[in-house]
N, C-alpha and C positions, 0 to 999 in steps of 0.2 A: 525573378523575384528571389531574394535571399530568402533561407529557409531557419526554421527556429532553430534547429542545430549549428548552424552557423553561425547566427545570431549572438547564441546565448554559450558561445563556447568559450569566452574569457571567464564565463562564471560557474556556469554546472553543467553536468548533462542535460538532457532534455526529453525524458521517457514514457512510452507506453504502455498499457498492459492490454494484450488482446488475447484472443481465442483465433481459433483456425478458421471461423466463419468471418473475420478481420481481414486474414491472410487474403480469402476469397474474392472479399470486395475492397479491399482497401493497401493490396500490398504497396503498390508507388508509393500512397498516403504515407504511409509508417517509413517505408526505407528514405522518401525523399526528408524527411521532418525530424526524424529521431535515431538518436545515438544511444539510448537505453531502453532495454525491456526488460518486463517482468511480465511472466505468464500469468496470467487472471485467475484461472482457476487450475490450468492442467499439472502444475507440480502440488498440488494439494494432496492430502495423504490420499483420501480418498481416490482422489482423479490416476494415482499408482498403484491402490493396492485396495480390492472388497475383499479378500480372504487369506487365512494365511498361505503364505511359498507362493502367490501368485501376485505378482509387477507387472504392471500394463504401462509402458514408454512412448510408446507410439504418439499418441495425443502430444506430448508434452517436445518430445522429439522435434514433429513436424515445426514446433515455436521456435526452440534452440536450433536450430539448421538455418531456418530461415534472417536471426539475428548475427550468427555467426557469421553467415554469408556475406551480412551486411554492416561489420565491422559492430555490432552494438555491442556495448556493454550486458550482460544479465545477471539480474538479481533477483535469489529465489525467494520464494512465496508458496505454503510458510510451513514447516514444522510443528510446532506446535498449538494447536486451535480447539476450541471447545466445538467448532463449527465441521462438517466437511471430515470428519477424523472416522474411520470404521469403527463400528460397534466391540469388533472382535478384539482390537488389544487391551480392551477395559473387562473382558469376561475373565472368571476365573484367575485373575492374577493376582501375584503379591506388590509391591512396590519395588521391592529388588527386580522383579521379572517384569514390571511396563518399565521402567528404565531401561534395561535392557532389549528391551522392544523399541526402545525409542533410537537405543543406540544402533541395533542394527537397522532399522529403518535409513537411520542418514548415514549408515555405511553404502548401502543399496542404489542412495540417491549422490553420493559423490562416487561412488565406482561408476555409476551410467554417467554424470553429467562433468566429472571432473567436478575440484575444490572451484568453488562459484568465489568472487572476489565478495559478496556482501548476500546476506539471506535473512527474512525475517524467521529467528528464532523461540520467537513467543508472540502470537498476534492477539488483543483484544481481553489481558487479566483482567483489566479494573473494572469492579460493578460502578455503574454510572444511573442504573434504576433505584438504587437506597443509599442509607449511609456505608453498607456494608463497603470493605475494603476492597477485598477482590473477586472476581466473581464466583458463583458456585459453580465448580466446574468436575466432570469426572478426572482431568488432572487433577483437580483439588481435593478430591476428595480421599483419591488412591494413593498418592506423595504426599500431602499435606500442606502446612501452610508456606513452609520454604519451600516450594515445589519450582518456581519459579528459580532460583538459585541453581535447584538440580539438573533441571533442562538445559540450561544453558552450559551448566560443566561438561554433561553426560554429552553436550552436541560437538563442542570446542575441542574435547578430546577427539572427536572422529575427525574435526575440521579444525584445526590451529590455525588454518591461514586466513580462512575467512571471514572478514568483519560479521560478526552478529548483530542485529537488530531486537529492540522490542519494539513494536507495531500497533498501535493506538489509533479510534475516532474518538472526535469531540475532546481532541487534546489541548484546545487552543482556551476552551473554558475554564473557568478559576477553579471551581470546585474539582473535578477530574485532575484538572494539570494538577493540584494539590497532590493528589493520591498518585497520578505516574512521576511526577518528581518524589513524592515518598517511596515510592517501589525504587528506583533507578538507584537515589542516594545509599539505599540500603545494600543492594547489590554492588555495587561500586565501593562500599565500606567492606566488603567482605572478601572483596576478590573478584568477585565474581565476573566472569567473562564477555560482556557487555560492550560492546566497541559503539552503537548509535542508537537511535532515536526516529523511528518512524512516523512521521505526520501525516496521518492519511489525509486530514485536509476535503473531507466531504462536508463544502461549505455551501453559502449560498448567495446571493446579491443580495441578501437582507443581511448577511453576519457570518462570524461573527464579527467585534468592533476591530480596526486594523491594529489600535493599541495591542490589543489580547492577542495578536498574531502575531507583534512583535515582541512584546513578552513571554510568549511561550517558546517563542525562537532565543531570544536571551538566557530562558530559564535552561531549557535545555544544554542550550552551548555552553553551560557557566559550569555544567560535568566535564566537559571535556569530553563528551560524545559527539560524533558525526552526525549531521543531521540528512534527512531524505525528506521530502515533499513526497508522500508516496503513494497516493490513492487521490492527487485532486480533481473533481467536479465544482461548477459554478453554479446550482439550481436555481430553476426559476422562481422555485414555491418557499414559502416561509417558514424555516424548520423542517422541510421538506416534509410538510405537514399533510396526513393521508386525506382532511379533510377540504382541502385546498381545490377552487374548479381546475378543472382542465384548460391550461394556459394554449392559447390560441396562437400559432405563429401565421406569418410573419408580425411582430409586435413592435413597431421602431421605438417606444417607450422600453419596454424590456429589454431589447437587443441591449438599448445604450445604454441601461444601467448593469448589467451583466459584462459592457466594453469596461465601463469605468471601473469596476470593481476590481474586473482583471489588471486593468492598468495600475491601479495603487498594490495591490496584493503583488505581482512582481518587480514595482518599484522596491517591494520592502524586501523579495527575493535577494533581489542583486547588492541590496545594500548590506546584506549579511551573508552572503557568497563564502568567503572563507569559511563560513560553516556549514556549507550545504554541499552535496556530495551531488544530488540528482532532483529535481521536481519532473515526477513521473504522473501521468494521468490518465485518468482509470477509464480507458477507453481511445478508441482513434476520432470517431464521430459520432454525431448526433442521433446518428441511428440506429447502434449499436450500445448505447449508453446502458446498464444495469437501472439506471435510473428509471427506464419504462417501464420499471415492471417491478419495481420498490420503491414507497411503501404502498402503492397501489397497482396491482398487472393492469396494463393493457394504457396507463395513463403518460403521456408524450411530455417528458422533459427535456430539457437542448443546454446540456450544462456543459460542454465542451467547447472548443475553438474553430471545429470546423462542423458544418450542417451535413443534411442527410447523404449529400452527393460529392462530400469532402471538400466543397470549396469552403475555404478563409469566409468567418464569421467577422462582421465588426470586433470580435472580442480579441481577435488574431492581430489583426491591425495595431489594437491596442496595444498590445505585450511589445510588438515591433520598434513602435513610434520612439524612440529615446535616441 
């Protein structure tokens, strides 16, 4: 059986993001299928550092060994986050001293891992709960409104060579994409160090519309940024809505609308390839998906390509079929 790396290698990479409980049950899965990774959670500030002078690599290690081994490409995840970040660099500082925090952090994280070819640099500014612009964030509050601008300088200086990213959900909707194409245009007028365009792409078999996915793919590319597919899921529920029952598998109604979905969404992939660097997803299988356990724990969604036992979903097929 040809495998999705092979597949899809006239057009992009084709990547994962797992944890070392992935590794455990799922390593063939990953090594036979995918030529890119990105660690899920273990290069996260937090997942290296709860207090200051102390780095924990270990976790994040066992991922990078494991890719390297196996020819993948990696691309970090993330730097800058209102999510996941230790309490401590936000105590007691000025704004000259968390930059400076920031900056020796991603000295610490390219001296362990080497200059990574591409890294999400800023995941997740834009408020998408109000009209407000960007989110209230203790970055925001401590750097200010150009805070965004300075992160990316203060990163690019420790890393020149590496493509930077900003890193977005629900990019694909008009109102948001409005506000991250207003952030992007504005950095990109100023200088600012900004090489691509994260799509995390946590969508669903209800939406969004494929128009709004090929527009946000045009809108983006029309910077002149690199683009990344970088967090996709195909849920089963609408809006991944917390009040939604518990979808029951095996479902051959569901299956096939979650095949079809996938089959149009990477028809529109391959047809804008020159602008996409990787479509990476957030997950190996179906039973490892973050999805069980947000936005309701313990509740079984199957938004991936392969089921609990890694065998090819009808949705796998689909992607193939061309």
């Amino acid at each position: 059986m040809e495998t999705l790396k092979e597949k899809y290698a006239p057009y992009f990479k084709i990547g994962t993001a797992f944890e070392g409980r992935d590794l455990d049950r799922k390593a063939d899965l990953i090594r036979t299928h995918f030529n890119s990774m990105t660690c899920a959670n273990a290069m996260k500030y937090v997942s290296l550092t709860h207090e200051p002078g102390s780095y924990h690599f270990d976790r994040a290690d066992r991922l990078v060994s494991f890719a390297k081994e196996n020819q993948m490409a990696i691309h970090g995840h993330t730097l800058v986050w209102h999510n996941q970040t230790p309490d401590y660099i936000f105590e007691n500082t000025t704004p000259e001293q968390l930059l400076e925090t920031l900056r020796d952090h991603t000295q610490k994280v390219k001296d362990h891992f080497g200059e990574l070819a591409s890294f999400d640099a800023v995941n997740e500014a834009i408020e998408d709960k109000s009209d407000a612009y960007l989110r209230d964030t203790k970055w925001y509050r401590i750097l200010g409104e150009d805070y965004i601008a300075k992160v990316f300088r203060t990163i690019h200086e420790v890393m020149p060579n590496t493509r930077l990213f900003y890193n977005d959900y629900n990019e694909c909707y008009p109102e948001k994409r409005t506000k991250i194409m207003r952030l992007l245009k504005g950095l990109l007028a100023e200088g600012v160090p900004v090489s691509g365009m994260g799509l995390q792409s946590h969508i669903s078999i209800y939406g969004p519309d494929f128009d709004e996915i090929k527009r946000s793919i045009e809108d983006y590319a029309s910077l002149g940024l690199r683009l990344r597919i970088s967090e996709l899921d195909v849920s089963m529920y609408k809006d991944n809505n917390p009040d939604d029952p518990q979808v029951s598998m095996p479902n051959p109604e569901l299956m096939k609308k979650q095949a079809d979905y996938y089959r149009e969404l990477f028809k529109i992939y391959r047809s804008y390839a020159q602008h996409i660097d990787a479509v990476t997803f957030w997950g190996v299988a179906d039973s490892d998906s973050w999805l069980n356990y947000f936005p309701v724990p313990g509740r079984r969604n199957y938004p991936l390509l392969f089921d609990d036992n890694g065998e090819p979903k009808e949705a796998f097929y689909s992607i193939m079929d061309f």
